[in-house]
C-alpha positions in Angstrom: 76.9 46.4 11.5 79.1 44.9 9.2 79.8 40.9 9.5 83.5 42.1 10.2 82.6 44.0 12.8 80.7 41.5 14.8 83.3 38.9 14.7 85.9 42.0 16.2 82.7 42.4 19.1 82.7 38.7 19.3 86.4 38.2 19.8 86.9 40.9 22.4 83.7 39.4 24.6 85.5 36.1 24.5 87.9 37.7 26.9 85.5 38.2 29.0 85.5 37.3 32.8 83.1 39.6 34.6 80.4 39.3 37.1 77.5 38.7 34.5 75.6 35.4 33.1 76.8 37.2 30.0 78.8 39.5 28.6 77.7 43.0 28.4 78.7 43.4 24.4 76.6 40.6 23.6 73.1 40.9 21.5 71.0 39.1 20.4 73.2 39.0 16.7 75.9 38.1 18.5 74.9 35.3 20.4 73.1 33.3 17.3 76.3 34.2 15.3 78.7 32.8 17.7 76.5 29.9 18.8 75.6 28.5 15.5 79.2 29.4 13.6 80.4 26.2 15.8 77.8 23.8 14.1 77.8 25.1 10.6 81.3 26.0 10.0 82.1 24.6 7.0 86.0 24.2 8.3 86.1 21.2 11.2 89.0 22.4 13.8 91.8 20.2 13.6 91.8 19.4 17.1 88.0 18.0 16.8 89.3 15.4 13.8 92.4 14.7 16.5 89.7 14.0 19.5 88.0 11.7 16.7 90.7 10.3 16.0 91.8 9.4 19.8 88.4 8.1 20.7 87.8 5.6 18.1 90.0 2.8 18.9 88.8 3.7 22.6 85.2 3.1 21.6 86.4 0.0 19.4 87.9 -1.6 22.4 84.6 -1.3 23.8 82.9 -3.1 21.0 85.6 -6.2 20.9 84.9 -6.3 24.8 81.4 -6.7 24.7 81.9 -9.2 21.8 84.0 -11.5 23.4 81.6 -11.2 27.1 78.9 -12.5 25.0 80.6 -15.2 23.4 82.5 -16.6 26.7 80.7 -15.2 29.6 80.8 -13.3 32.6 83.5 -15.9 33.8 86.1 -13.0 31.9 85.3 -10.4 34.9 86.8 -10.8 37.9 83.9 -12.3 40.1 84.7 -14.8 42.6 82.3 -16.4 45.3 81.6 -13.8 47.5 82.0 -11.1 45.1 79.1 -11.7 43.0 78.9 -7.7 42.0 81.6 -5.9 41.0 83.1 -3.5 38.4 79.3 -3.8 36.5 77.4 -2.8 39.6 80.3 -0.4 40.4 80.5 1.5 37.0 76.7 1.1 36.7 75.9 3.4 39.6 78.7 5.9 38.7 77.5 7.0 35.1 73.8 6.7 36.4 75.2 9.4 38.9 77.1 11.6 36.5 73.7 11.9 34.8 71.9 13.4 37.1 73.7 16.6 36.9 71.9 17.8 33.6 68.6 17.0 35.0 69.0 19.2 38.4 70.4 22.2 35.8 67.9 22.1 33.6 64.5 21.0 35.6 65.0 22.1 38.8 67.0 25.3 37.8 64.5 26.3 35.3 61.2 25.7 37.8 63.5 27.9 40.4 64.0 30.4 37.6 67.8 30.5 38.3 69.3 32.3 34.8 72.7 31.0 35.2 71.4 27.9 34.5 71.1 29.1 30.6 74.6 28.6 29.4 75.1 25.0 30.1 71.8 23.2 30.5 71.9 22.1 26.9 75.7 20.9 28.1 74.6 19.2 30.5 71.6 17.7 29.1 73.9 16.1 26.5 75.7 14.5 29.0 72.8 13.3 30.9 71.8 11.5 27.8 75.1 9.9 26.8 75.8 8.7 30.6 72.5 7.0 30.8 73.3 5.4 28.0 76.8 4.3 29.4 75.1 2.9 32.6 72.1 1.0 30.7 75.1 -1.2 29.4 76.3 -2.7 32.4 73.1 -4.2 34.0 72.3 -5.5 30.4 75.6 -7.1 30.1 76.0 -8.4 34.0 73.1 -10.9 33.6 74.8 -12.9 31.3 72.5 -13.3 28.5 71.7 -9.7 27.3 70.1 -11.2 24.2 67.3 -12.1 26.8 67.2 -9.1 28.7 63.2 -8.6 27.6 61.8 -11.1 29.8 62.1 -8.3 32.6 59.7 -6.3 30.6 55.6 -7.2 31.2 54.7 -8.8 27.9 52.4 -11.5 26.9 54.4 -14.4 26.4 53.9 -18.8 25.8 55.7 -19.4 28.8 53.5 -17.4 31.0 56.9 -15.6 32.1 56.3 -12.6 34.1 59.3 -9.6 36.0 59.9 -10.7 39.6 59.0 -7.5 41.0 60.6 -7.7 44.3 64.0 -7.9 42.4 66.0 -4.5 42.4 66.9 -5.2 38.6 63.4 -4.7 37.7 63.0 -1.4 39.6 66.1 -0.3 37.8 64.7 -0.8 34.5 61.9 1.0 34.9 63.4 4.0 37.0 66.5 4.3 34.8 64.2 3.4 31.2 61.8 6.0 32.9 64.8 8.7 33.1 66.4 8.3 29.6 63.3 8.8 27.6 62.2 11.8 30.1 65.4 13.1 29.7 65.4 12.6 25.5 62.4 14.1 25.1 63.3 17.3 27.5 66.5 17.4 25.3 65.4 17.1 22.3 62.3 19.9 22.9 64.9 22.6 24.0 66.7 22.4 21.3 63.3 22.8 18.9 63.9 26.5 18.4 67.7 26.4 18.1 67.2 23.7 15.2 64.8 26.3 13.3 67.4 28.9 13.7 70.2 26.1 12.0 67.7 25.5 9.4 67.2 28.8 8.7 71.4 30.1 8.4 72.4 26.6 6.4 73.8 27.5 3.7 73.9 23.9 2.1 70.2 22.9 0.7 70.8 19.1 1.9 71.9 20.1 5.7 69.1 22.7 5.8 67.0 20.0 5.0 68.1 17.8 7.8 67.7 20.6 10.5 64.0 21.2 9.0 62.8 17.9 9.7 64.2 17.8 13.3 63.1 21.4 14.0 59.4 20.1 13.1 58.0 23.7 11.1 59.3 25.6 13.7 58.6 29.4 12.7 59.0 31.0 16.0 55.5 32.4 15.9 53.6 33.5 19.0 51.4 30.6 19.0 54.6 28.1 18.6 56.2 30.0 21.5 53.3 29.7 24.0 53.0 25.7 23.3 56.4 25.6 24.1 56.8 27.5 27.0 53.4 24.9 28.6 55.3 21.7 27.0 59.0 22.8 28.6 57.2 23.1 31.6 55.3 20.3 32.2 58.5 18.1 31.4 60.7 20.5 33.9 58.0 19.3 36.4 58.0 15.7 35.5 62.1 15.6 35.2 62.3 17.4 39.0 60.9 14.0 40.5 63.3 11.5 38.8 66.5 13.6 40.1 65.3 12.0 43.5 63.4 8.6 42.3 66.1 7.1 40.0 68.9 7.1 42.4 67.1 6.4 45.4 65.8 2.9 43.5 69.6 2.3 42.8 70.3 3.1 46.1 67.8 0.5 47.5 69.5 -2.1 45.0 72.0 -2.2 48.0 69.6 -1.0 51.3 66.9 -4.0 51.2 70.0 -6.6 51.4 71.1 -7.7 54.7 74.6 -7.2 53.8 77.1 -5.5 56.5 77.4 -2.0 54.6 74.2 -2.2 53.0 71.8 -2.4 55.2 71.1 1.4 55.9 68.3 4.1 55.7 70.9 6.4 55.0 71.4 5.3 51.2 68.9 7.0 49.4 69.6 10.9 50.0 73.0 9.9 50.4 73.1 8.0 46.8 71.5 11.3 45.1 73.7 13.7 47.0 76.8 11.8 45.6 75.1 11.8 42.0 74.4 15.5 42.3 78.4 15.8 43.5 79.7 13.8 41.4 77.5 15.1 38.0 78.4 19.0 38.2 82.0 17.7 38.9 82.0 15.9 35.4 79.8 19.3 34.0 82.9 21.1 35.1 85.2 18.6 34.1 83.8 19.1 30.2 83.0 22.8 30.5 85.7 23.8 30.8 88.0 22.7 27.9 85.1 23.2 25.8 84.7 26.8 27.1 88.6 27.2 26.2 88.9 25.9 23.1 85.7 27.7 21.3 86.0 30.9 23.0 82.8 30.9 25.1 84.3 32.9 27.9 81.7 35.4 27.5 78.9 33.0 27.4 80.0 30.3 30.0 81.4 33.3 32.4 83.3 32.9 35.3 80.1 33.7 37.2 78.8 30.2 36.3 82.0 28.3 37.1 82.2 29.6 41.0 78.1 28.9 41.1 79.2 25.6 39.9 81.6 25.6 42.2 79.4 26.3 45.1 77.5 23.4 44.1 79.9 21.1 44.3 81.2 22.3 48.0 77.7 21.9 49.0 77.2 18.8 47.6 80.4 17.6 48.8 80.0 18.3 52.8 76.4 16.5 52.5 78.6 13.5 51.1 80.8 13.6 53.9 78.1 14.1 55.8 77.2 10.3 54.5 80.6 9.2 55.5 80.3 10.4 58.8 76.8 9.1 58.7 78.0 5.1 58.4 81.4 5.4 60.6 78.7 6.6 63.8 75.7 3.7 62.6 78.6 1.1 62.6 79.4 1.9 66.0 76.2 2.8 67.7 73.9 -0.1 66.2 76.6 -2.1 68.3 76.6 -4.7 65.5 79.6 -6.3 65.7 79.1 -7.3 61.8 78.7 -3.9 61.1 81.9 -2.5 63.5 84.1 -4.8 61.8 83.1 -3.5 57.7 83.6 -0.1 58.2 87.0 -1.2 60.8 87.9 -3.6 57.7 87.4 -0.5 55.4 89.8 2.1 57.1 92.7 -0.6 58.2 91.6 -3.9 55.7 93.0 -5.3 52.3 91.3 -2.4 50.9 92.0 0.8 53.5 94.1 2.7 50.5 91.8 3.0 48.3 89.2 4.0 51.3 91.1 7.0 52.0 91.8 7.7 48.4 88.4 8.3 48.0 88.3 10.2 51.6 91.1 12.4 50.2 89.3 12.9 46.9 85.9 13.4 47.9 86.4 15.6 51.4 89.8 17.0 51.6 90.4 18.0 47.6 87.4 20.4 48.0 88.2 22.5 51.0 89.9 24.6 48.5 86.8 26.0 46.8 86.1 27.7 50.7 88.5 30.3 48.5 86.9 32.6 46.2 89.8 32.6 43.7 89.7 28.9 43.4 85.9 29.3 42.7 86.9 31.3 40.3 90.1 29.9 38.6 89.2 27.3 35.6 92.4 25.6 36.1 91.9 24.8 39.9 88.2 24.4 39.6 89.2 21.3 36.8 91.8 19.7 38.9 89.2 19.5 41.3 86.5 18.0 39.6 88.9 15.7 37.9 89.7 14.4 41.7 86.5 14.5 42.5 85.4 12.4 39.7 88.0 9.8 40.5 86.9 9.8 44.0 83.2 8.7 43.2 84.6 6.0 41.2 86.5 4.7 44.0 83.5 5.4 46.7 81.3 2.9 44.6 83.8 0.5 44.7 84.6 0.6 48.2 80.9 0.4 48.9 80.2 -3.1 46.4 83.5 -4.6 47.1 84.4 -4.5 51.2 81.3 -5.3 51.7 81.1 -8.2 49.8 85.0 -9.6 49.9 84.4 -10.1 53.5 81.0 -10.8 54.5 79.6 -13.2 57.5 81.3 -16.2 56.9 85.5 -15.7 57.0 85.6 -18.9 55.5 84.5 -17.5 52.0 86.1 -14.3 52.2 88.3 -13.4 49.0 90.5 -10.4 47.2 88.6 -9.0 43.9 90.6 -7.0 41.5 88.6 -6.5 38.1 90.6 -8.2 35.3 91.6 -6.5 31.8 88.7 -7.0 30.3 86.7 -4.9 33.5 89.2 -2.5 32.7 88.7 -2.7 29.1 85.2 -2.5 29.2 85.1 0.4 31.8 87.4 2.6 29.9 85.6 1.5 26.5 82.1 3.1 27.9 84.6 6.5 28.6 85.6 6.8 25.0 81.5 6.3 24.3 80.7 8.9 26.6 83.7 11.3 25.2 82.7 10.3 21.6 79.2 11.5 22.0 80.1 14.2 23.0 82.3 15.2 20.4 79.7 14.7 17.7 77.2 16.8 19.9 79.4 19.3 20.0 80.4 19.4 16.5 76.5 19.5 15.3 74.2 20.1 17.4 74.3 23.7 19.8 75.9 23.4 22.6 74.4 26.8 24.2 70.6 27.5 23.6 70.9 30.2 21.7 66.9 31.2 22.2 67.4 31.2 26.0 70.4 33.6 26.2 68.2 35.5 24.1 66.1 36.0 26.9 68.1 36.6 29.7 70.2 39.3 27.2 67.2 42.3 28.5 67.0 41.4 32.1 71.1 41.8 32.2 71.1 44.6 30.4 67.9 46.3 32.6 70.2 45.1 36.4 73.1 47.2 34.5 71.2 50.1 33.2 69.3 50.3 37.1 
């Protein structure tokens, strides 16, 4: 077949939106042509240099606001006396749970064998990476001193300094530390065969060169293959763990206080239900566009949106499952401490932004119980952007009411992050997007050996 000819088969499975993982026209040709023609165009799409171009300043903003926290202080944010924690703690916990998306997709999908998984592990992975890295930033920079931030670490020092280890910060470095390089390395090994492939259809000797080193003599032989099916493994197996550990040890960063709120068994499979929810919301929420704007409708079908979608429904009744869960323990524990937080939350200072989140997090989904919103990019996006907002606003509710009005009424105060919580919030967003955008533009997006494999077994349910 002529090179003409598969980009008039590639162009008419773009329009595709059947029942499949993928589309029916596509081979094995195919899916490295279209998969790779996105990294090694030699013609960037205007709208990527325009994204660029948006995100900078974004991600500069970030930079001049962690320059001027480290050369004035913490006294910048909007922390008062009884709210010691805020849009840190509060932005901290959301990007830690927006990566947890890519680790669910790609370890516990791939022990489960669940093929749908295929089209936007490598996606998702990505984002996993770049939202750890967001989160790492706001515990470094909430202690004050960042510049020290190695004496929580266990090294021999002169002054006999050693990690307090009943201190929830330690746990979180170690969990979260634990998670990012887990994560890298799971990353970085799928995309070994994809970077041999790159290597291999460069057509400039210097960027050939580049994909060479990373792809480490990757030849695809048989003996290559089986050391890589055993390493995948093994790290799908140690990843499965950490979907559960990391955000139950952030969760617990709250539980063993004795704050009103707080104090509550309930955290930990609440906190990872909510980071499940609210990571395959942001998976959706990038998807999406992505899916639209290179044409991968027959690689990212509409099959794997409405599974998506069912995820998120799912995830999204055990989280108001959670709500529920701390509206009935406030009342029966009989605790009139713990009556009057979650009475403060619904009718306090702070009750609009409690049933924001309410709104955003339990009523915006009831529309995916409809098969054609499941299945309808457009609603499915809206959604996900709501429900993206909504976790925001949940963490807040959860670090701030309980902490604005705590035992003593003759501390309690009003926190409202300042612009330079703002500033540094929506800095770390233009990170994340930036990231992303250079992923995109060089590295695969789609693991073009694993849609290799799942081509056959398609193709075998079809011909049955």
């Amino acid at each position: 077949m002529s090179q003409q000819e598969q980009a008039v088969d590639i162009e008419k499975v773009d329009k595709y939106t059947g029942d499949g993982f993928v589309a029916p026209e596509y081979d094995n040709t195919t899916v490295t042509q279209k998969i790779s023609n996105i990294v090694l165009r030699a013609d960037t799409p205007w709208g990527w240099y325009l994204a660029v171009a948006v995100l900078l300043p974004i991600v500069g903003m970030l930079g001049i606001s962690i320059t001027w926290l480290v050369l004035i202080g913490t006294g910048i944010w909007g922390l008062n006396v009884p709210v010691g924690w805020g849009f840190a703690i509060i932005n901290f916990v959301w990007w830690i749970g927006i990566g947890h998306a890519g680790t669910l997709i790609s370890a516990i999908l791939h022990l489960m064998r669940q093929d749908w998984r295929n089209s936007i592990n490598r996606f998702a992975e990505a984002m996993t990476i770049f939202a750890v890295m967001c989160a790492g930033m706001f515990p470094l920079l909430h202690v004050g001193r960042p510049w020290l931030a190695y004496w929580l670490l266990p090294l021999p020092n002169t002054m006999s300094l050693w990690p307090q280890w009943r201190s929830p910060l330690v746990w979180d470095v170690f969990a979260v530390s634990t998670y990012f390089t887990v994560s890298l390395i799971f990353w970085y090994m799928g995309m070994i065969p994809d970077l041999g492939t790159l290597r291999d259809r460069a057509k400039h000797p210097v960027v050939a060169r580049i994909y060479g080193i990373f792809a480490m003599g990757w030849r695809g032989a048989s003996s290559h293959w089986a050391r890589y099916e055993k390493a995948y493994l093994i790290l799908a197996g140690l990843s499965t763990p950490l979907v559960l550990s990391v955000h139950s040890i952030v969760s617990l960063d709250f539980a063993v206080s004795l704050i009103p709120g707080w104090h509550t068994t309930v955290f930990p499979p609440y906190f990872v239900a909510g980071a499940i929810y609210a990571g395959f919301a942001m998976v959706l929420t990038l998807t999406i566009p992505v899916r639209h704007w290179f044409g991968l409708q027959g690689l990212i079908t509409t099959r794997h949106l409405e599974n998506m979608g069912k995820v998120t429904l799912a995830t999204g009744f055990i989280v108001v499952y959670g709500y529920a869960m701390e509206a009935f323990i406030s009342w029966y524990s009989a605790s009139p401490y713990e009556g009057f937080m979650m009475w403060n939350r619904m009718t306090g200072q702070y009750a609009p932004v409690y049933w924001a989140l309410i709104f955003c997090n339990a009523v915006s989904i009831q529309i995916l119980w409809w098969k054609r919103a499941r299945r309808s990019p457009l609603v499915l996006f809206i959604v996900s952007l709501i429900v993206g907002v909504g976790m925001w606003l949940e963490r807040f509710v959860i670090v701030v009411t309980s902490l604005a009005n705590d035992y003593m009424p003759s501390s309690w105060d009003y926190y409202a992050g300042t612009i330079w919580d703002w500033s540094l919030y929506i800095g770390t967003i233009g990170f994340f997007l930036f990231m992303m955008c250079l992923f995109i533009r060089f590295l695969p997006m789609i693991p073009m050996s694993e849609m290799k494999m799942i081509i056959p077994k398609h193709r075998n349910k079809k011909d049955a």
